[in-house]
C-alpha positions, -999 to +999 in steps of 0.1 A: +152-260-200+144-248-162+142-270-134+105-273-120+122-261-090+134-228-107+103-224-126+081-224-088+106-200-076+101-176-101+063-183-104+060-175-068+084-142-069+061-127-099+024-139-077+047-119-047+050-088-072+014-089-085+000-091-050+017-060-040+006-043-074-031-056-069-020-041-027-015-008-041-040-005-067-068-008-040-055+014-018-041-009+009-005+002+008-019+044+019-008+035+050+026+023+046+035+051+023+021+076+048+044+063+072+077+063+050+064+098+041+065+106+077+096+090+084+112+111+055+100+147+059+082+150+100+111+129+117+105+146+148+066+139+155+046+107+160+027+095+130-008+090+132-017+052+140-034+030+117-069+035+130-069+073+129-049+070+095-077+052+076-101+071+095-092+103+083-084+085+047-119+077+042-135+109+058-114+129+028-129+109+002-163+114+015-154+150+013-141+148-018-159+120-037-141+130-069-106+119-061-123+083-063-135+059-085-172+049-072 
């Protein structure tokens, strides 16, 4: 049997890997994968920042409204 202390460890690694799932699913990771994106194939430009990012992010689904859910 598990110690309650191994038990809480792995409890709390699997509520870390569901938050990031539940992260991702809503859309709250875009920028952070826009940025390793960047990293990877525009190396030699500045990425857009955060605030111009999301802009941007939710002007192309209001241009687009079926690439969304609601």
């Amino acid at each position: 049997m598990p110690s309650s202390r191994a038990v809480l460890s792995r409890l709390g690694r699997s509520a870390r890997e569901a938050w990031q799932i539940t992260r991702g699913i809503v859309g709250e990771t875009a920028y952070e994968r826009y940025l390793e994106h960047h990293r990877q194939h525009h190396a030699g430009t500045t990425p857009l920042g955060e605030r111009e990012f999301w802009r941007r992010h939710v002007d192309r689904g209001d241009t687009h409204p079926g690439s969304r859910c609601c």
